[in-house]
C-alpha positions in Angstrom: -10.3 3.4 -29.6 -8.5 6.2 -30.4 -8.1 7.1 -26.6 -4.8 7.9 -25.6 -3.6 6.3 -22.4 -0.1 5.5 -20.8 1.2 4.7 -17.1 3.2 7.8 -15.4 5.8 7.7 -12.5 7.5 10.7 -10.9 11.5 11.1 -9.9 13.2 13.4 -7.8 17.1 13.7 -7.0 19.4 11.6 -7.4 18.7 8.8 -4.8 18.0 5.0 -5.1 14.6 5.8 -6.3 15.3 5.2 -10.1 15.8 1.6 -9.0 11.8 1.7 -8.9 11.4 3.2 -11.6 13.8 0.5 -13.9 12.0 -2.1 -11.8 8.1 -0.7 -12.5 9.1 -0.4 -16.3 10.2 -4.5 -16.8 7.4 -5.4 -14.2 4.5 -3.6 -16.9 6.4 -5.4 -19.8 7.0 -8.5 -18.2 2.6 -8.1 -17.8 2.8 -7.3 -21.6 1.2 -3.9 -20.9 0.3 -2.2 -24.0 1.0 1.6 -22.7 4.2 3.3 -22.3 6.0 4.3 -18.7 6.4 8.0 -18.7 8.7 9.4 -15.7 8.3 13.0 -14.7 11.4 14.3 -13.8 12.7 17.4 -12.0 15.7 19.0 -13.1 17.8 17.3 -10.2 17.3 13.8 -12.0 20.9 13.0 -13.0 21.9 12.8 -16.8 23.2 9.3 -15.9 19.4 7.7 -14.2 18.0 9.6 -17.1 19.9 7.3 -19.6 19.1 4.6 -17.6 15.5 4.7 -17.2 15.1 6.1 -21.1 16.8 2.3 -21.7 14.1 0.6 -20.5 11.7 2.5 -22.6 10.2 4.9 -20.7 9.7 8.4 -21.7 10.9 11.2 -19.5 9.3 14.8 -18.8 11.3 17.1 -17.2 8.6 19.0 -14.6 9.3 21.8 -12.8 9.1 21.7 -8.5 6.1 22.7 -6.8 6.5 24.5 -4.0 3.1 25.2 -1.7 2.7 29.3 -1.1 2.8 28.3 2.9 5.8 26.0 2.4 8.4 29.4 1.6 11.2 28.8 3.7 12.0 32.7 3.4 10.4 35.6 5.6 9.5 38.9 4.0 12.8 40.0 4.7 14.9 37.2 2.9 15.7 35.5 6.0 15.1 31.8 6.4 12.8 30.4 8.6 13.5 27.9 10.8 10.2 25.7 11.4 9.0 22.0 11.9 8.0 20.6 8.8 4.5 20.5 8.6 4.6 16.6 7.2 4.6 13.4 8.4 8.4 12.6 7.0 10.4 16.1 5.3 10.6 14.2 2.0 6.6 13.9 1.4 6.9 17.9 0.0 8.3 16.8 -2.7 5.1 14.8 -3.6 3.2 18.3 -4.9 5.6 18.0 -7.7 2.7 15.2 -8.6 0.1 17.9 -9.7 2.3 18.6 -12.7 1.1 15.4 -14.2 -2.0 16.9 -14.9 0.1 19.2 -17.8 0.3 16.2 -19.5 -3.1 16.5 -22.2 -0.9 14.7 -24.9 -3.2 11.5 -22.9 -6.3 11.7 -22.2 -6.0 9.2 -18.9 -2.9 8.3 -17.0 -2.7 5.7 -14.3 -0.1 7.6 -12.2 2.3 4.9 -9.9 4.8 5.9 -7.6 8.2 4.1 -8.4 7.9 1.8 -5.1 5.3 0.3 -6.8 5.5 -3.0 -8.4 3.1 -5.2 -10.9 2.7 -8.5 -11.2 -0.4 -8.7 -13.4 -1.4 -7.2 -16.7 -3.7 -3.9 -15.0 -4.2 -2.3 -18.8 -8.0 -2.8 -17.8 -8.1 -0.3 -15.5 -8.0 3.0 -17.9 -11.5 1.5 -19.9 -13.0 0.1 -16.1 -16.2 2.1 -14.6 -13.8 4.1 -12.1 -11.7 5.9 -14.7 -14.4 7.7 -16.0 -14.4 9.6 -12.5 -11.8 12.5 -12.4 -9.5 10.1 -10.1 -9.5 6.8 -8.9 -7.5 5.1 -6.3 -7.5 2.4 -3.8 -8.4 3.4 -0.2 -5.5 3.9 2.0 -6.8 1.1 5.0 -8.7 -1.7 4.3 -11.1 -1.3 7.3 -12.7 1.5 5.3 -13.9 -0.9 3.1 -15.6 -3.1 6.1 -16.8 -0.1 8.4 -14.1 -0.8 10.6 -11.1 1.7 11.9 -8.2 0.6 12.6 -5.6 2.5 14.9 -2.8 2.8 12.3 -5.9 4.4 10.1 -4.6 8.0 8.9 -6.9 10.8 10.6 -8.3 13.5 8.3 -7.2 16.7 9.3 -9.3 19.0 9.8 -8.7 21.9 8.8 -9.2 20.5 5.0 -12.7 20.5 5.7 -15.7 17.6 5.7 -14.1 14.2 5.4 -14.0 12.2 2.1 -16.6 9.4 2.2 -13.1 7.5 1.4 -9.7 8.1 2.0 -7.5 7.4 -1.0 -3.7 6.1 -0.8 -1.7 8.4 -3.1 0.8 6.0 -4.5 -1.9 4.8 -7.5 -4.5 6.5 -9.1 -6.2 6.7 -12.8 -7.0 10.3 -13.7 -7.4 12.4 -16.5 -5.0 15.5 -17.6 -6.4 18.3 -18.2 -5.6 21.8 -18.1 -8.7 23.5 -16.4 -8.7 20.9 -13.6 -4.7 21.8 -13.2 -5.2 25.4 -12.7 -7.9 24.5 -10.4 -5.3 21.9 -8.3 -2.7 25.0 -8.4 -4.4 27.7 -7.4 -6.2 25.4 -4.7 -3.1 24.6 -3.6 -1.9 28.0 -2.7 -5.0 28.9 -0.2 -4.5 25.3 1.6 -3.5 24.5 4.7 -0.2 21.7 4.2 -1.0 18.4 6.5 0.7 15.6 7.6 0.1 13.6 4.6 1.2 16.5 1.8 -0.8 15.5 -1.7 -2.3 12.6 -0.5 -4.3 14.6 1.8 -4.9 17.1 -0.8 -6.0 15.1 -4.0 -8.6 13.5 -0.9 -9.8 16.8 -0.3 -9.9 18.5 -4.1 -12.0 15.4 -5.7 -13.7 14.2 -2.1 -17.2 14.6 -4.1 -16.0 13.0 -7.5 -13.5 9.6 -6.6 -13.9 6.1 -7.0 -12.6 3.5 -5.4 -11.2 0.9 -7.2 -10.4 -2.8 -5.9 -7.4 -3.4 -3.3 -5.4 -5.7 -5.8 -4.6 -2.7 -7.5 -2.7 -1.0 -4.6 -2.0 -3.3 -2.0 -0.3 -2.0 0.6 2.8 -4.1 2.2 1.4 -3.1 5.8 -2.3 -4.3 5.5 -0.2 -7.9 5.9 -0.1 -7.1 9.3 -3.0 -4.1 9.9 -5.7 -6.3 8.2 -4.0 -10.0 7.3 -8.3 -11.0 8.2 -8.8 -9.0 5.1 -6.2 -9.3 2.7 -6.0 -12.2 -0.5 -2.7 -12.1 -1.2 -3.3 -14.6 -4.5 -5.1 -12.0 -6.0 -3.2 -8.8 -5.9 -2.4 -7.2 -9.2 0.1 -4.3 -8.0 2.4 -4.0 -4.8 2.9 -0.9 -3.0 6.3 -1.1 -1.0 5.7 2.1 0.9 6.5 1.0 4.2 10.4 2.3 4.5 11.9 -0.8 5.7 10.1 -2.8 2.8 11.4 -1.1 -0.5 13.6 -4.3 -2.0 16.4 -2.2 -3.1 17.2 -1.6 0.5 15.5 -4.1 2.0 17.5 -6.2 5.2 14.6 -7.2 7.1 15.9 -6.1 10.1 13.5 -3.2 10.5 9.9 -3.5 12.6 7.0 -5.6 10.8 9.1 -6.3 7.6 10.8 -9.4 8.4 8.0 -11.7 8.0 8.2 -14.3 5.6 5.1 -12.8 2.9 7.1 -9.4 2.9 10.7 -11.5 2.4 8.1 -13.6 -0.6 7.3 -10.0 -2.3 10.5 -8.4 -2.0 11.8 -11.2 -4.0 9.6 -11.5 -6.4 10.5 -8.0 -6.7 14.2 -8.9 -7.0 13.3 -11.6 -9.6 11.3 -9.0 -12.2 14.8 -6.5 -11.3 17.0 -8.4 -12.1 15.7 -10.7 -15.2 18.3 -9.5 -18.2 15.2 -10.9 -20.5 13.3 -8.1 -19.7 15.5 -5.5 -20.4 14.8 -3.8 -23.7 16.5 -4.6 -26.7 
């Protein structure tokens, strides 16, 4: 077809996340995937982890911040506010800077991957699967939605987004479509909402709550269903590994912190390690 697809990851500052990002690019090429990595970038994104992540073949986008109406730090009188963060940790506002990616109409569908993401299986299926003709996709955030069940690490909806999704989605993967209607629509949406623990997770749930589709747990398999839901979970068959609980990303990984020193997280954060640091991989 003459569809257009590619995989898209976002980078902020100049932290240890472009260590995900190198890692993600040689884990889809080591799966022989057939569509490039592009990496948004802010403009804080450092000339040298530009170079570096352009040298595994990705292509970058420099995007500009998005900053929520309600998030100003400033009162009318150019004074700066001093309030509690409205989200679950201060670095999740960042996140918003994710609705940029629906600029990007060069594709017509993007499988959008945060950089603590790894895969370990060839996913290229996904962008021509039944789901990804829906405006987004994802994999629900707790497996007990799946099974009736809820858990109590299950996130809460807040309220004040209105009626609950008949899902709730994890953020960290999802197949959508770019397109310039639908990002207006997410912008100016964004500027009459009320920010939530959960930042754009919680608002991509709400703004396509009638229109997602869920797509199978493989595809975003979430480090702390290993010990939420280990009743639930078939490790053989996971595809893609979310490393989103802090203590579990592999480039700072000791073990030392709660739940993460089991022996299946020490197993992933190797094999991790192992699609890192294999020089074979690298592009030539």
């Amino acid at each position: 077809s003459s569809a257009s697809y590619a995989y898209v990851t976002f980078l902020a500052g100049n932290g240890d996340y472009v260590k995900g990002v190198v890692g993600l690019a040689k884990g889809l090429r080591k799966a022989k995937s057939a569509f490039p990595l592009v990496v948004a970038v802010l403009p804080d994104v450092p000339p040298e982890h530009r170079r570096v992540v352009a040298e595994q073949g990705c292509l970058l986008r420099e995007i500009q911040p998005v900053f929520p109406a309600v998030f100003s730090n400033h009162d009318g009188n150019g004074r700066r506010r001093r309030r509690k963060s409205p989200f679950e940790r201060d670095y999740f506002a960042v996140n918003f800077c994710k609705l940029r990616l629906w600029e990007f109409v060069e594709y017509d569908k993007m499988i959008y991957m945060d950089a603590d993401i790894q895969v370990f299986d060839n996913i290229d299926h996904l962008f021509d699967s039944p789901a990804s003709a829906a405006p987004f996709a994802g994999v629900v955030d707790c497996l007990c939605e799946l099974h009736g069940q809820s858990c109590s690490e299950k996130l809460q909806w807040p309220d004040q987004l209105g009626p609950k999704p008949r899902f709730y989605f994890n953020g960290g993967l999802f197949i959508f479509h770019p397109d310039l209607q639908t990002y207006d629509q997410l912008m100016n949406t964004l500027q009459i909402t009320p920010l939530t623990p959960f930042a754009e997770q919680d608002f991509l749930n709400m703004f396509f709550r009638d229109e997602a589709k869920p797509i199978p747990a493989m595809y975003n398999f979430l480090v702390a269903m290993l010990w939420r839901h280990p009743e639930l979970m078939e490790l053989e068959k996971v595809k893609v590994v979310h490393y989103c609980v802090p203590g579990s990303k592999p480039w700072r990984y000791t073990g030392e912190e709660e739940h993460v020193d089991r022996p299946e997280v020490r197993i992933l954060v190797k094999k991790w390690w192992d699609i890192y640091n294999d020089e074979s991989l690298d592009l030539k």
